[in-house]
N, C-alpha and C positions, 0 to 999 in steps of 0.2 A: 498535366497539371489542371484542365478544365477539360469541358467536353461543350461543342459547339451545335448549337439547334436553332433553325430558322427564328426563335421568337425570344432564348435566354441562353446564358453563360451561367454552367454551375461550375462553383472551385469546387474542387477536391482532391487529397483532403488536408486538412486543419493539420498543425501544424504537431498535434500531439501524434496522430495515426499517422505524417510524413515520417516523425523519428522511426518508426517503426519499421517502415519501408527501405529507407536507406541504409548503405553503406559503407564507414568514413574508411579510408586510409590517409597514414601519415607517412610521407617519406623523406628520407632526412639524408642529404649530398654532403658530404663534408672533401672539403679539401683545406691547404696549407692557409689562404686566403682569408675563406670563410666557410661558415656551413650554410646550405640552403635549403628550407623547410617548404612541402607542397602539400598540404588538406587535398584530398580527393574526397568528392562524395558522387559515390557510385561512378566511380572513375572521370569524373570529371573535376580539373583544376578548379577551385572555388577559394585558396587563399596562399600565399606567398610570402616567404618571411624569407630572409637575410641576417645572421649573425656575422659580421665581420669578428677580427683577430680585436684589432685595436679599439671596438667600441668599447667606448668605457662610461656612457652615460644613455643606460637603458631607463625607461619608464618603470618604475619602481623603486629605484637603486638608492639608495640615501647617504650623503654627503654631508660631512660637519664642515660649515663653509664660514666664509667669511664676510660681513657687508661693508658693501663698498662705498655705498653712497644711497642715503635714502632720499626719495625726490618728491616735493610734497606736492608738486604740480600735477604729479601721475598720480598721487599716493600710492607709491609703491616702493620700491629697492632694488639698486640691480649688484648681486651678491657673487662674489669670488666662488665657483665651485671647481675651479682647476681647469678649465674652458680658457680657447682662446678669445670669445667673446662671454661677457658678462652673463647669467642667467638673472631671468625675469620675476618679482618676488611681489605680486598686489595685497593690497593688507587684507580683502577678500581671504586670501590666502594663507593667512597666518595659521586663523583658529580658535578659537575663543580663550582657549588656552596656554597663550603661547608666556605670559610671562613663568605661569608652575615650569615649561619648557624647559627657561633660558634658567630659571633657578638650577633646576636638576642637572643639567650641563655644567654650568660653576660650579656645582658641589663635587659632580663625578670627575670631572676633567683634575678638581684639588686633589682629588683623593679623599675628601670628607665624609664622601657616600659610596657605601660600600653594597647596598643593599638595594637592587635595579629591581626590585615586586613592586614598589611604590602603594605599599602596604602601609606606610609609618609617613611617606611621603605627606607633607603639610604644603598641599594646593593655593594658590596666589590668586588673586581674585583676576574673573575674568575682564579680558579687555573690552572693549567698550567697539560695538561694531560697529558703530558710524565714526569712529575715530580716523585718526591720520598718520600715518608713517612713523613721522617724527616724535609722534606722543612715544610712541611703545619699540621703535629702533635708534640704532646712531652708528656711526661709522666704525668699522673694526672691531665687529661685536660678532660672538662667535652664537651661530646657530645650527641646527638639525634642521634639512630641508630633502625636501624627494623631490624627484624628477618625474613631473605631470605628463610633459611632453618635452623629447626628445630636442638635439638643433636642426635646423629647418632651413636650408638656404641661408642665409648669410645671420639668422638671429642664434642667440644663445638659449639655451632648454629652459624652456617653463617649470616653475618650480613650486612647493608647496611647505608651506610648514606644521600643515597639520599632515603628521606622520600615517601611516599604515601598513600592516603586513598584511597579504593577503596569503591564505592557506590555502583548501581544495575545497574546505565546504562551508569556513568563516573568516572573516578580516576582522584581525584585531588592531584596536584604536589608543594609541595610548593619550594618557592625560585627559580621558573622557571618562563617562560613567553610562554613556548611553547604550541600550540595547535596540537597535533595528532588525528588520525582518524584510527580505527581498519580494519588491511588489507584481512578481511575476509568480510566485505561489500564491494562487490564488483561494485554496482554502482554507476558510477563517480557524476551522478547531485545530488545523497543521500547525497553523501564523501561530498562534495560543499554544501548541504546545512546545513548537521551536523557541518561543519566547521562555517560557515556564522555568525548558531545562537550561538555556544557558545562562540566565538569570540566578540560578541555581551553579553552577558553574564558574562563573565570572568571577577572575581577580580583582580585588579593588583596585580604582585608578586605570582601569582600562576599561574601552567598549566593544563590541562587539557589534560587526554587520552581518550577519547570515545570508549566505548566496544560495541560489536558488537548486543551484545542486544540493543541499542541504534535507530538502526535501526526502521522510520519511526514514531518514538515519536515525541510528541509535544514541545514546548518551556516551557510548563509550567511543565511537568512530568521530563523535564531534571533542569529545574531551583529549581525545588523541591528539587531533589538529590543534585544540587550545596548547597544548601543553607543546606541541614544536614550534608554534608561532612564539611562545612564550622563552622556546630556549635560543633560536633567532635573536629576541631581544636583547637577554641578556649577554650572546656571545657579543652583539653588537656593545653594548656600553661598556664590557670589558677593556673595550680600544679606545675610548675617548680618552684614556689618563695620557697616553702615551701615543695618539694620533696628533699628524701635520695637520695645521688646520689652512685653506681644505686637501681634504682626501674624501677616498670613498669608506664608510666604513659598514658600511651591509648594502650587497650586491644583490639583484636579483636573480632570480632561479636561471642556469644555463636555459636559452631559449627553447629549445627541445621540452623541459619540463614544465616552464610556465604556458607552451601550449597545451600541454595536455592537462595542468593543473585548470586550465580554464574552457576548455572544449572537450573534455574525455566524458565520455559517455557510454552506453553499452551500445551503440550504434558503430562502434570503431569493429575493423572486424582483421585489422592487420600494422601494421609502423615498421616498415623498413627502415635499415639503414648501414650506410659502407662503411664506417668509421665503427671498430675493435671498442675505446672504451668511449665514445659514444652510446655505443649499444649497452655495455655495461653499466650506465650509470641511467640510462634508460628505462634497461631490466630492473631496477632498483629501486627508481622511485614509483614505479608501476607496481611493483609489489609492496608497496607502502600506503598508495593511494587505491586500487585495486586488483587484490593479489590470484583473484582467480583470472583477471587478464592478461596475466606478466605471459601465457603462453604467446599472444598473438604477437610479440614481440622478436622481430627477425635480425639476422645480421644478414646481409647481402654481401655475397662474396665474388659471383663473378669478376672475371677479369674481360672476358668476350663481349659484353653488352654495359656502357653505364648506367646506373641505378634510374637514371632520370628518362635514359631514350629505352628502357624495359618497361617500363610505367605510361608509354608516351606524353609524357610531361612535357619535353623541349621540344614537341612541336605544338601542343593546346600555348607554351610561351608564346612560340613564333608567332601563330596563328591569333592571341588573346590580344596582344600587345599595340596593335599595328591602330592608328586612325580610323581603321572601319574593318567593323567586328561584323562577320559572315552569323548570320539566322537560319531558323529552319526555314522549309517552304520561300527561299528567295529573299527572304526580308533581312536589311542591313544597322547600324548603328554607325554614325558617325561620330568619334569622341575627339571634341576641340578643348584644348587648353587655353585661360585667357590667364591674365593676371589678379585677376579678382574673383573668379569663377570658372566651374566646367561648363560644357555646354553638350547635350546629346539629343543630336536628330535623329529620329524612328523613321524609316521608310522602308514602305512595301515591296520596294524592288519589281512594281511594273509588272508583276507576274498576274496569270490569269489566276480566277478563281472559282471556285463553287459556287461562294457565298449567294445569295439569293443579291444583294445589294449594298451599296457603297457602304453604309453603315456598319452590317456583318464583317466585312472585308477589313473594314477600321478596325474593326471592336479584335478581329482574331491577332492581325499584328500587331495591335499593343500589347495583349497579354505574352504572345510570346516577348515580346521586348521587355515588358516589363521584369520577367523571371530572368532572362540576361543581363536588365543591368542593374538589378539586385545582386549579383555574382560581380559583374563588373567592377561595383562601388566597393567589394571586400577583398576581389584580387587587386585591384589596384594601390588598394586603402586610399581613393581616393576624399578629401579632405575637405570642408568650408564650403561655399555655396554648389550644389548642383541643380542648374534648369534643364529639365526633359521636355523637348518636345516632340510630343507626342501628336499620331493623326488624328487633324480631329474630329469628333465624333457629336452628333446632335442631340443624341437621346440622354438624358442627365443619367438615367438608372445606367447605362452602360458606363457612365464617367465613373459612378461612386462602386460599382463592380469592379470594375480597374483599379481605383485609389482603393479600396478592401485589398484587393489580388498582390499589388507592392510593396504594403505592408504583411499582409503574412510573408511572401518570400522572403522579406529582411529581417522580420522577427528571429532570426539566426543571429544578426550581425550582431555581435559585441560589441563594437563601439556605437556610441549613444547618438543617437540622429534625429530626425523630427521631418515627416513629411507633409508638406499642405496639400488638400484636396486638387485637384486638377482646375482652372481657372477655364473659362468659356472658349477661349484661346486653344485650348490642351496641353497649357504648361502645367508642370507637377514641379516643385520647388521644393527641394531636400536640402536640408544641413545634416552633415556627418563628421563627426569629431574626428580632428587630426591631432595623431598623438607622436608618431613617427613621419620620416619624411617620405611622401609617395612613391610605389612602385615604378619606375620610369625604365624600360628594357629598353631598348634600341631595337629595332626588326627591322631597319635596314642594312642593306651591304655594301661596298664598293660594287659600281656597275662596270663588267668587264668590258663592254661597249664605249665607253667613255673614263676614260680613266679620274675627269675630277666631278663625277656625278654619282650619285648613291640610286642602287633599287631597293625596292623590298626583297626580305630572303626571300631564297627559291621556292620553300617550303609556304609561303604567301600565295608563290603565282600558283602553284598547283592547286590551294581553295579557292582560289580566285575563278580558276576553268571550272572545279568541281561545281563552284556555286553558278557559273552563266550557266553549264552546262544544264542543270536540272530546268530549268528554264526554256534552253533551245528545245530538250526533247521534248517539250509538252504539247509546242506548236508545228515538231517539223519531224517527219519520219527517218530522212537518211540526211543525217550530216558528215559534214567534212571539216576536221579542224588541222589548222596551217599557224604551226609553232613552229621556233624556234629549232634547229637541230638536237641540242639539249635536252630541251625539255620533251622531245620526241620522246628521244631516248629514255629518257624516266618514265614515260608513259607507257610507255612498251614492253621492256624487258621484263625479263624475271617471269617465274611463276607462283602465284596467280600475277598477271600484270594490272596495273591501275584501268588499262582497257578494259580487260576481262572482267573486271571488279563492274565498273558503269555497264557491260553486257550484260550482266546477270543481275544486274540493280533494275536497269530500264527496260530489258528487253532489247536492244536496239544495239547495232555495232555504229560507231564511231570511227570512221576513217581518216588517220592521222598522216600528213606531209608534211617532212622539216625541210623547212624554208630558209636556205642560208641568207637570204638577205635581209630576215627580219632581226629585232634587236630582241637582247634578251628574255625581254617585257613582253614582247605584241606577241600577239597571238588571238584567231579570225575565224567564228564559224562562217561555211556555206550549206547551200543547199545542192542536191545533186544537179543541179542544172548552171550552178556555179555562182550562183547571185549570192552575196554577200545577206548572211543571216543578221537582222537588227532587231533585236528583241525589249 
């Protein structure tokens, strides 16, 4: 990702020529449970999603709810959406439009309006946006609200009353008339003519946002999208006569398809998956959204290998998941959870180096870190305040290198974040939108040495050696490592064995004795003369 010289750091490259480089695969686990969704780029884990059976209030989904209580002290509302706890409803949130809403909701739910284009629809003036709860709600009043964000530890889903359907290449807005253009296409006659034609296109009473995939499509690929989002709508208000109020009455796309409605690109080069009509519904809206892609679309059949340990997937889990994330060249990541924020220490790992001086040496392990926990923050999803600190470094050009370098790696991430430059300290202070609740895996085990004490999996200790070891051989010719019986045995066996692997990696054999009195865990290089290696 850079290239390192006694006197500068150049990135390369930008983020247009990166798409071009890589690439994505999708692979999608299904079982009775849940399904589970893994983003590979260029085979490495980079995002992780979870559909359970019973979720039933995804981010998008829209619900005719009920309020329960509007509370002028918050000015806000917390609204019946079929949740065991209350969802959260701020007047921010309404919309400017929310009285035309609650009209069209009375009329449809009567049966007086029959005619959901909002064509003939006669618009209510808007509300007043420094207003208060109680002006414009009241208790046991029936409203249209989506789910912004998901439930969250012990809160109820965040919610929104200004509606939207999002398509592959525009969100349509109802009860608006506005036309926006996504601030990531950055050329003006594109912006001007994406504007031109859907402007041109546009139902009255509704608005349109253009996403940035949108970029260089035709009239007829965007008028397509107009016209399904438009028939979404209408399925959707066919149920309000005769929906419980609440229920859910327009579901978001099965998770499988809203990823790829929102990360498919021509960078994808494969999407596995072991689930028969998974795959089929798959094939389907790939050839709706992109039909000369529907090839790279597989059904995985094996019965010998699961779909997740053929991809190595469940062990970059193991391996991603755990309190200290393993770097190239020795350098680690510690990731602490607080209650009010993450916290991520960058260190070197003590290793020897090239570098000309303390500064060089800083300046290399933050860039690697910082590309890892750019990845870190989307597999995790993790959420709300993150401070990085980072080694610190004296020269300011090498700071504002690093704060450049950050941001492009996360210029990927879909959810909206904001990073502040690096303070004198070398903290870097990121907020990232939490919209679901954090990936949190467990990568510990029961310790078979102590029956009421947990280790990290096994599949841990084994990077844990690979990573001292790169280290030991740097300073020391002939070592000796003394593990556990177990983990001998893992090292050893088989051909090629993990030995064999580090022989032909370093040059250098490695002499391994299982130690029945050590614990699962330990495990001890020496040197040939038997003096305990400290590195």
């Amino acid at each position: 990702m850079f290239c390192l010289s006694p006197s500068a750091y150049c990135l390369l490259p930008k983020s247009s020529d990166k798409n071009l480089q890589m690439n994505k695969e999708l692979i999608i686990r299904s079982s009775s449970e849940a399904v589970d969704f893994a983003l590979l780029k260029d085979g490495k884990l980079i995002e992780l999603h979870k559909e359970e059976e019973e979720s039933n209030f995804q981010v998008g989904d829209i619900f005719i709810a009920k309020i329960r209580k509007p509370v002028a002290g918050l000015n806000a509302a917390f609204v019946n959406v079929g949740y065991e706890k209350d969802a959260f409803l701020h007047y921010h949130d309404l919309g400017p439009n929310l009285a035309s809403q609650l009209k069209f909701i009375k009329l449809v739910s009567a049966g007086k309006l029959k005619d959901f284009s909002l064509k003939t629809f006669q618009f209510e003036k808007e509300i007043d946006k420094d207003g208060t709860i109680t002006d414009v709600l009241s208790s046991n009043q029936s409203v249209l609200v989506q789910v912004v964000k998901e439930p969250i530890s012990t809160k109820g889903p965040r919610i929104s009353a200004e509606l939207s359907l999002a398509g592959r290449f525009i969100v349509l807005v109802p009860f608006s008339d506005r036309v926006s253009i996504s601030q990531k296409i950055e050329d003006k006659k594109e912006k001007d003519r994406l504007k031109r034609l859907v402007q041109s296109i546009k139902p009255k009473g509704f608005g349109v946002i253009v996403r940035t995939v949108a970029e260089g499509k035709s009239t007829v690929e965007l008028e397509k999208d107009l016209q399904n989002l438009l028939s979404r709508w209408t399925a959707m208000c066919k149920k309000l006569p005769t929906a419980h109020h609440p229920s859910k009455v327009l579901g978001e796309l099965n998770r499988a398809s809203s990823i790829l409605r929102d990360v498919f690109n021509d960078t994808f080069s494969g999407i596995q998956i072991d689930d028969e009509e998974l795959y089929n519904q798959t094939k389907d809206y790939l050839q709706e959204i992109a039909p000369s892609k529907q090839s790279i679309v597989k059904f995985y059949q094996s019965k010998d290998t699961p779909i997740f340990e053929k991809y190595n997937i469940e062990r970059q889990i193991k391996t991603s998941f755990g309190k200290t994330v393993s770097m190239s060249k020795g350098a680690y990541l510690i990731i602490e959870h607080t209650e009010a924020l993450h916290v991520i220490d960058v260190n070197s790992g003590n290793r020897s180096n090239k570098a000309t001086n303390q500064e060089d040496t800083a300046m290399e392990v933050n860039m690697i870190a910082a590309a890892e926990i750019a990845r870190q923050l989307r597999l995790r999803d993790m959420g709300g305040i993150i401070v990085v600190d980072f080694i610190d470094m004296s020269n300011p050009e090498n700071r504002k290198v690093l704060f450049d370098f950050l941001k492009e790696e996360m210029s990927d991430d879909k959810a909206k974040h904001k990073i502040l430059p690096p303070s004198k300290f070398g903290l870097v202070q990121i907020t990232r939108q939490r919209v679901r609740p954090e990936v949190n895996i467990k990568t510990r085990e029961e310790d078979p040495n102590n029956e009421s004490g947990e280790i990290e999996a096994p599949i841990q200790i084994i990077d844990k050696i690979n990573f001292d070891l790169e280290r030991v051989l740097k300073n020391h010719k002939d070592v000796v490592l003394n593990v556990h019986p177990f983990v001998a045995a893992y090292l050893t066996k088989g051909f090629p064995s993990l030995r064999s692997k580090w022989f032909l990696e370093h040059k250098k054999w490695v002499k391994i004795i299982p130690r029945d009195a050590y614990t699962y865990l330990e495990y001890h290089f020496y040197d040939k003369k038997e003096n305990a290696v400290i590195d």
